[in-house]
FISEPA-570693 format. One record per residue: x, y, z of N, C-alpha, C in turn. Coordinates in pm, whole numbers, padded with zeros to 5 digits, always signed. Atoms other than C-alpha are relative to their C-alpha. Last residue first. Layout:
N
XYZXYZXYZ/...
This chain:
260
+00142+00086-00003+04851+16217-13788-00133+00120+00004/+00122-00072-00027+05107+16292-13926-00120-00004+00016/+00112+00022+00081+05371+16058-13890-00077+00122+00011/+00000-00076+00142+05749+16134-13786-00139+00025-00082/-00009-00165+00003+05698+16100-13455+00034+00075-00121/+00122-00098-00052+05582+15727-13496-00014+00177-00004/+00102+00022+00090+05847+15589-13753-00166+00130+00065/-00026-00075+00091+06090+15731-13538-00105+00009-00081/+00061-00149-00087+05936+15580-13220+00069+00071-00119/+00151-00056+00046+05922+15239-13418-00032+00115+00037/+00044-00026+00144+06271+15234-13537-00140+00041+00012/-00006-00153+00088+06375+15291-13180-00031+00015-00118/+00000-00106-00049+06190+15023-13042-00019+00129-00052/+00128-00033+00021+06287+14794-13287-00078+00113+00025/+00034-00078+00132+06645+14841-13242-00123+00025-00024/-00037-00161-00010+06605+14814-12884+00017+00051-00150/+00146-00059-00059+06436+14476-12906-00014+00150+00009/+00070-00044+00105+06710+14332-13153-00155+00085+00046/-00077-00074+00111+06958+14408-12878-00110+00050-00099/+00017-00070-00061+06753+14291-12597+00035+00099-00150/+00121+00014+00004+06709+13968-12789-00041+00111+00081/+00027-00030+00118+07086+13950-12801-00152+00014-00027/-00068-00073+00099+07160+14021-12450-00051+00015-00178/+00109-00084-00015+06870+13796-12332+00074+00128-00071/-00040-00077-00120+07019+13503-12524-00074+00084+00023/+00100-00097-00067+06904+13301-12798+00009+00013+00151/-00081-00126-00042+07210+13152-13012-00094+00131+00074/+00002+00024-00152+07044+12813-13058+00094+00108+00046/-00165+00028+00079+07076+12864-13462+00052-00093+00185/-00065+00104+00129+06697+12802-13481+00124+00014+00024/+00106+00106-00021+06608+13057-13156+00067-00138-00052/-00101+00006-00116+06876+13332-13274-00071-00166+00042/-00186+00011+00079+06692+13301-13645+00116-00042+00134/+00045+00142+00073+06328+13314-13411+00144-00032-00048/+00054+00098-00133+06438+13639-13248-00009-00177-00021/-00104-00005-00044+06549+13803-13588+00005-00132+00132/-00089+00094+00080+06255+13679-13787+00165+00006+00115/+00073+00158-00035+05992+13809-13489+00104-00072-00115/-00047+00059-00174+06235+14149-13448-00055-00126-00015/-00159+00010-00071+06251+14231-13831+00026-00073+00143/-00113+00143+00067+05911+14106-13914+00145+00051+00051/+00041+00120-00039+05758+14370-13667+00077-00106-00049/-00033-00001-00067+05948+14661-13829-00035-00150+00092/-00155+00066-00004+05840+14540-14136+00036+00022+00143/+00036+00142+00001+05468+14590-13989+00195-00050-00077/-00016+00102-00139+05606+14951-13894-00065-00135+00017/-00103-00029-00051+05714+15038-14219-00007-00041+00150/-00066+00105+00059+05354+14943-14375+00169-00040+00078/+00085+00122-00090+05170+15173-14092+00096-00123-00087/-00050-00012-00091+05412+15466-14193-00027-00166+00067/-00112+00058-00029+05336+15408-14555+00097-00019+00120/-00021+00145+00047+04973+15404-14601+00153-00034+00077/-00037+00034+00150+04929+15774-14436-00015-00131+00037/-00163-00046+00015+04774+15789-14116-00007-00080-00145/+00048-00092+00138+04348+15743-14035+00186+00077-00023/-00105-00098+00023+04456+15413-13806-00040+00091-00091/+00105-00103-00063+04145+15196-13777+00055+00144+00027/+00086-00102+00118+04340+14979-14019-00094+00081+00039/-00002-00133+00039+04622+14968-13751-00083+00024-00146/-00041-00126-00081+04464+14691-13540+00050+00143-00084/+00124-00051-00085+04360+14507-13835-00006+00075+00110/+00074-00130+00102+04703+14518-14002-00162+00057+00040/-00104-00127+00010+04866+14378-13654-00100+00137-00113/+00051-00118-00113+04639+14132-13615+00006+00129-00004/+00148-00054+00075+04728+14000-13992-00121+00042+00168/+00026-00105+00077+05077+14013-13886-00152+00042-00013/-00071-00075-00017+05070+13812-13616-00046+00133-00072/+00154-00036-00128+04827+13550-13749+00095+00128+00047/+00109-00056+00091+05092+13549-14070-00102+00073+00069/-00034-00115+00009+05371+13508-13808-00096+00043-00056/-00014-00062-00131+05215+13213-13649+00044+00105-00051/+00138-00019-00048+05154+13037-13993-00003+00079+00140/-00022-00078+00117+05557+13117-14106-00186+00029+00013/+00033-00168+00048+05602+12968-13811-00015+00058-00058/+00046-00054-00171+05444+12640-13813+00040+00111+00015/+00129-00049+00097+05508+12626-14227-00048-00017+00155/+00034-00130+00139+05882+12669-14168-00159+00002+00016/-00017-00176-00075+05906+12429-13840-00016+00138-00056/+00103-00057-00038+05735+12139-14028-00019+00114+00092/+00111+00120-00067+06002+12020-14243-00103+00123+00046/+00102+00111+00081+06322+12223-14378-00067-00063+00083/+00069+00049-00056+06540+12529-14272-00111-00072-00069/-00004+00157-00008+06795+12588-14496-00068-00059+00092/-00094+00002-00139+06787+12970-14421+00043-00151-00021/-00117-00026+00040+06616+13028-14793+00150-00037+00116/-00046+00109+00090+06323+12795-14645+00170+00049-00049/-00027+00057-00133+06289+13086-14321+00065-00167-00113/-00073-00033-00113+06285+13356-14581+00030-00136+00113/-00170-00021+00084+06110+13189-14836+00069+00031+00100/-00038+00149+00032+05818+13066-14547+00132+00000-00098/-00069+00084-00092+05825+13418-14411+00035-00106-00025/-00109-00068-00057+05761+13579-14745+00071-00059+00125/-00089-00020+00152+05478+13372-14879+00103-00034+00055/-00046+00139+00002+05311+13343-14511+00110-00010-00080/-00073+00009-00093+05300+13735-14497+00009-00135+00043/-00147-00062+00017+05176+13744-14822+00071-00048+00103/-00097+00091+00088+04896+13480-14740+00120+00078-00058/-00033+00141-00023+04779+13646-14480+00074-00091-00041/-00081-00054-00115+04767+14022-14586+00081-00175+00053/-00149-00032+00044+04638+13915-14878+00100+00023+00080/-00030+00115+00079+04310+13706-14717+00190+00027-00044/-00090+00119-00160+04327+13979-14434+00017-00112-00124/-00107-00084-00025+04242+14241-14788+00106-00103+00134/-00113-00002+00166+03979+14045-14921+00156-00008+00076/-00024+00137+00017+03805+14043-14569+00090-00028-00103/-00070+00026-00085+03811+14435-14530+00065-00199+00000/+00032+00078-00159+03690+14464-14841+00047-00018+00066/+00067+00117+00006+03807+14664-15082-00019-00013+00081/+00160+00027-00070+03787+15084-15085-00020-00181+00036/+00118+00089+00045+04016+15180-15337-00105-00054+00049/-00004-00045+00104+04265+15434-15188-00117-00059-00119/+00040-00141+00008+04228+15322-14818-00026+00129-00088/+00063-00075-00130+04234+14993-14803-00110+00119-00019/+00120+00070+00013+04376+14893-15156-00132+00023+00081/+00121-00103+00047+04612+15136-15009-00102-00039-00095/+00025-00092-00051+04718+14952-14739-00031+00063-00083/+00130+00036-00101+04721+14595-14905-00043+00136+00062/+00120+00016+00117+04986+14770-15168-00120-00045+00063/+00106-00105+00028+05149+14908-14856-00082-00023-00101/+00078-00065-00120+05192+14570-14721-00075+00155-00035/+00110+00107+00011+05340+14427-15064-00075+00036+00158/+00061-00062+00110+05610+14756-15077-00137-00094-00003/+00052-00162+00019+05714+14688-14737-00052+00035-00122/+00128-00028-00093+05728+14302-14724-00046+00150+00023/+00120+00050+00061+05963+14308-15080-00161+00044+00124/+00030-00108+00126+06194+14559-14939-00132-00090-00041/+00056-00069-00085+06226+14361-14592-00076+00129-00140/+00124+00027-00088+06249+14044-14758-00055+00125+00032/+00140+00037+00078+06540+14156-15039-00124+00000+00067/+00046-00065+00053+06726+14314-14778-00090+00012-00118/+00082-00103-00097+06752+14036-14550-00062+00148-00073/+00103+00095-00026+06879+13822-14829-00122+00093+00090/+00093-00017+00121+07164+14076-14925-00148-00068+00001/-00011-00086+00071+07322+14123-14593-00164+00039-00148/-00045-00138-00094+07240+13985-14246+00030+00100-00140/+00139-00012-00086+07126+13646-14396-00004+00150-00004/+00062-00041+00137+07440+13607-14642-00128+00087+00049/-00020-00091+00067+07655+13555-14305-00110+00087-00098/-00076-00050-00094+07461+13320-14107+00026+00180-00079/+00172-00089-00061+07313+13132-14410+00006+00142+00088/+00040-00147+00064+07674+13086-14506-00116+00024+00029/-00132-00040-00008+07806+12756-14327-00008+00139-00044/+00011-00055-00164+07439+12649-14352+00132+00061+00020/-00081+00116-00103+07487+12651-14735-00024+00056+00138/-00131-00024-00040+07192+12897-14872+00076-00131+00106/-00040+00020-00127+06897+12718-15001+00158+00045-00006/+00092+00012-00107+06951+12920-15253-00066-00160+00008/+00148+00085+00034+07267+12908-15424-00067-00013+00101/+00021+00165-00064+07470+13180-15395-00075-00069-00024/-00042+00038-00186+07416+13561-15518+00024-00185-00020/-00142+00029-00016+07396+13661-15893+00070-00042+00143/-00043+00086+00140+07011+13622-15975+00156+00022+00002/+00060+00129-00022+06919+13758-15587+00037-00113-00138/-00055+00084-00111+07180+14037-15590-00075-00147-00014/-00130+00066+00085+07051+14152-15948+00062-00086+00143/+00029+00101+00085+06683+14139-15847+00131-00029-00049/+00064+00126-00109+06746+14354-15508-00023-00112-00120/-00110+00133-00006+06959+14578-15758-00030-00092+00122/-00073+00066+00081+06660+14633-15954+00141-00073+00083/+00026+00106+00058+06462+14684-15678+00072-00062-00097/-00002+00091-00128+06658+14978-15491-00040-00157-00025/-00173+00026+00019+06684+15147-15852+00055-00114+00105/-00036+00056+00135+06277+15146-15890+00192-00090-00002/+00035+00139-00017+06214+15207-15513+00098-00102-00116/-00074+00112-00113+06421+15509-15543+00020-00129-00018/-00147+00047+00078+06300+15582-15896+00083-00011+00123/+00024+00065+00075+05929+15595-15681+00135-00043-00097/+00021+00088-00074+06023+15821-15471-00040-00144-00057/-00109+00040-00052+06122+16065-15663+00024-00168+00037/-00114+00023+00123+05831+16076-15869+00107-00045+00061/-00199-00089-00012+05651+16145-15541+00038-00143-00140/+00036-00124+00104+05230+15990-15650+00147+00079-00004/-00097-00141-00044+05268+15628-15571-00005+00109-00033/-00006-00104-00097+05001+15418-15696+00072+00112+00113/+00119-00060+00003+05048+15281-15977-00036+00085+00089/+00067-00073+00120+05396+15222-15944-00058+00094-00030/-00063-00213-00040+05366+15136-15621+00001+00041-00118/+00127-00108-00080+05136+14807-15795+00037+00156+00099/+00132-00062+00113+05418+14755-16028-00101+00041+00044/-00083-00164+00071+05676+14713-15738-00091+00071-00111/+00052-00107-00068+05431+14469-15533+00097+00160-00072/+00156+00082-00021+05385+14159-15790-00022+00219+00052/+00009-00040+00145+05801+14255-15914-00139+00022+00008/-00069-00134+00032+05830+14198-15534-00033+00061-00089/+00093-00051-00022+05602+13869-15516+00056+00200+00008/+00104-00028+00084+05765+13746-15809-00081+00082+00115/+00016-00077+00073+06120+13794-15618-00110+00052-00066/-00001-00146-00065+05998+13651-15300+00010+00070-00103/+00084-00050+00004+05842+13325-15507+00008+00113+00074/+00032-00120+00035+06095+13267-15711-00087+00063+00072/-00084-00066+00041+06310+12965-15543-00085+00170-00035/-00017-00016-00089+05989+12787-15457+00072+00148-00005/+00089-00081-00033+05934+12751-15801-00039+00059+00122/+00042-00158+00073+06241+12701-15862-00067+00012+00008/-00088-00057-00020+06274+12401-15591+00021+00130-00083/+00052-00048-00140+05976+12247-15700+00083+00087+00039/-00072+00126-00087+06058+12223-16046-00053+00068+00135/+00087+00117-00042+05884+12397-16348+00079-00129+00075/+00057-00098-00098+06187+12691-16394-00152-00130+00091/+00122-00031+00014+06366+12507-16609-00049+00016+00136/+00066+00086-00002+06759+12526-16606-00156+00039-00014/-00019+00110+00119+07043+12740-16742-00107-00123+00080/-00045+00114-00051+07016+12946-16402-00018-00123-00077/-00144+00002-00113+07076+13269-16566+00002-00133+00100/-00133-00047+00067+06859+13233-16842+00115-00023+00058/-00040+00120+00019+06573+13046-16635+00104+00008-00122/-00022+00082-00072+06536+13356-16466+00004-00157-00006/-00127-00058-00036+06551+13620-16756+00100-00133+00119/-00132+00069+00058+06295+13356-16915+00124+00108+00079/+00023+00181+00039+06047+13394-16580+00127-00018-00149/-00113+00022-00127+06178+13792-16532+00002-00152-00010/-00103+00014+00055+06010+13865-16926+00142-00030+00139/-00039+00066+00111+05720+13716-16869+00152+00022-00014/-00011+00130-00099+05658+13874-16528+00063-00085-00106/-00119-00059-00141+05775+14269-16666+00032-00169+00040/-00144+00014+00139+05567+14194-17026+00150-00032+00122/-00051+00115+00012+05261+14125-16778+00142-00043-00042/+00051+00082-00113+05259+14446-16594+00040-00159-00047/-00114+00006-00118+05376+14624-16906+00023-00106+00098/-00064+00020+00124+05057+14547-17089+00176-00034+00038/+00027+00127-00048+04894+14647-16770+00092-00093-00086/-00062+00036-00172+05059+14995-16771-00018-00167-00008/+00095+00018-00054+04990+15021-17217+00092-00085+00181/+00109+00104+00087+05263+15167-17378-00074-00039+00146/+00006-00032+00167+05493+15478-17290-00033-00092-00028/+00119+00096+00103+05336+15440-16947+00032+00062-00122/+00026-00181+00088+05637+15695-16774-00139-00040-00078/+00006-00123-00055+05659+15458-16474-00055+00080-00070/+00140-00022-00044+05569+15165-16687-00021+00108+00063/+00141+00010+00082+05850+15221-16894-00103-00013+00043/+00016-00137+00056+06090+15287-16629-00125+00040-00068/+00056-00055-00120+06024+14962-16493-00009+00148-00031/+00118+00006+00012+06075+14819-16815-00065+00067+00123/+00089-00071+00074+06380+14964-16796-00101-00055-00069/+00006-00156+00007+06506+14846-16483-00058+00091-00085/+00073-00012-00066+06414+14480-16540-00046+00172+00019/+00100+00008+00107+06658+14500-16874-00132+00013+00068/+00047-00116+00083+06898+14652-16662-00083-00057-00083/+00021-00159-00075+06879+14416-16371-00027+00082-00121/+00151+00067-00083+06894+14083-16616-00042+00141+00097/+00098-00083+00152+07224+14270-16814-00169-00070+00041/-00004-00175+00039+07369+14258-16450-00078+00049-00138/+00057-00059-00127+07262+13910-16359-00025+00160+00002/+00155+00037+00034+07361+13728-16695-00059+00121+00116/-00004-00085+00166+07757+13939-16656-00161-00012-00005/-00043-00157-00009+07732+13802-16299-00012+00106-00076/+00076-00040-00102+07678+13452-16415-00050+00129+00038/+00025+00017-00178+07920+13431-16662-00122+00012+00082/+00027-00114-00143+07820+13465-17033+00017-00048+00117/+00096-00031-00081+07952+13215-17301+00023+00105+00128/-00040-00043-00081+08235+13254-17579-00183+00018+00106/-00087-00139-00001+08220+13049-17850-00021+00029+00121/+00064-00116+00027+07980+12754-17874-00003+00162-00059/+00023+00106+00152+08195+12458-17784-00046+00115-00113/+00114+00099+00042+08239+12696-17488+00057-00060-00113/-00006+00030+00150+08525+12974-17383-00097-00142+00022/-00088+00127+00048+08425+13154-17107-00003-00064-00059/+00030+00103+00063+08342+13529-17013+00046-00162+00028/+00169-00043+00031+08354+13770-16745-00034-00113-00120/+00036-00029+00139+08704+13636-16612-00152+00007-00012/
């Protein structure tokens, strides 16, 4: 059942909160797309209005460690979907992102409870979880990439964001797994250095923004995958061949497709 009966009358399920929480995200997203009122204006109206959407649907307050934890892949998503936005110039491409995000915000406000049960980490990992991360670290990489190359900041600025995103993101990701203590914020600091090699090696790159962003996910895919086998104690050469050959081939697509 979509409803249930209260003291109250008839309260909203979960599911029901989650889906009218997507479309209300969705068209503000629209709205900034088309700027029928002010972009920045937007910008805030978008964070304001995901903070009560998100203490709507989990009938509690948001000022706890654990929710604030809890939000910080989505905020940094909503952080990097408004800055494509701005700078994206394919229309198309952009009501991709748009539709792809919303239902990355409805999976995450109607999914399980995070910390996922270890009995489900496993599972959940491989679907909806994984696709939140890899969407969020691609749109928040190219926003560092064309800060780069579209605005001009500092190279230093830019490793600061690069750094601390790619901490963010790994540390949710590796916290959402039920992993707790000092193994999250040891790798999640080893991936950051990682990454933030990585973006300095290809900012000498003169290629679009988005090839170079696509192949730093590519990176997180194999160093979360690898690590995940690692933590569960399921690290073989078979499976670590596996996720090595996907990589691989994602990155020689990525490559021959670029123009350089």
């Amino acid at each position: 059942m979509s409803f249930k009966l209260s003291r109250r009358g008839f309260a909203l399920s979960r599911p029901i909160k989650s889906i009218i929480s997507a479309v209300l995200l969705f068209v503000i997203f629209e709205f900034t797309f088309y700027r029928l009122f002010s972009f920045y204006l937007l910008v805030v109206f978008s964070f304001l209005l995901f903070f009560g959407l998100f203490a709507w649907v989990e009938k509690k307050s948001i000022i706890s460690r654990e929710s604030l934890i809890k939000i910080i892949l989505p905020l940094i998503l909503l952080f990097s979907l408004d800055a494509f936005i701005f700078f994206e110039a394919s229309s198309i491409f952009i009501h991709l992102v748009i539709i792809l995000s919303s239902l990355c915000f409805y999976l995450f406000l109607s999914r399980m409870k995070i910390p996922l049960p270890k009995e489900y980490s496993v599972v959940v990992t491989y679907y909806w979880l994984d696709l939140i991360s890899f969407l969020t670290a691609f749109l928040y990489f190219l926003l560092v990439q064309n800060l780069l190359f579209l605005k001009n900041f500092p190279i230093w600025f830019l490793m600061i964001l690069i750094t601390l995103g790619a901490y963010l993101i790994f540390y949710y990701v590796l916290w959402a797994r039920s992993k707790e203590g000092r193994i999250v914020s040891l790798f999640s600091s080893l991936f950051a250095l990682i990454l933030l090699e990585s973006f300095l090696m290809m900012s000498f790159w003169n290629i679009d923004p988005v090839p170079k962003s696509l192949l730093m996910v590519v990176l997180l895919y194999f160093y979360l995958g690898a690590l995940d086998l690692k933590l569960r104690g399921e690290l073989t050469g078979k499976k670590i061949i596996e996720y090595l050959l996907i990589s691989i081939i994602a990155t020689l697509i990525i490559v021959l497709t670029i123009r350089w």
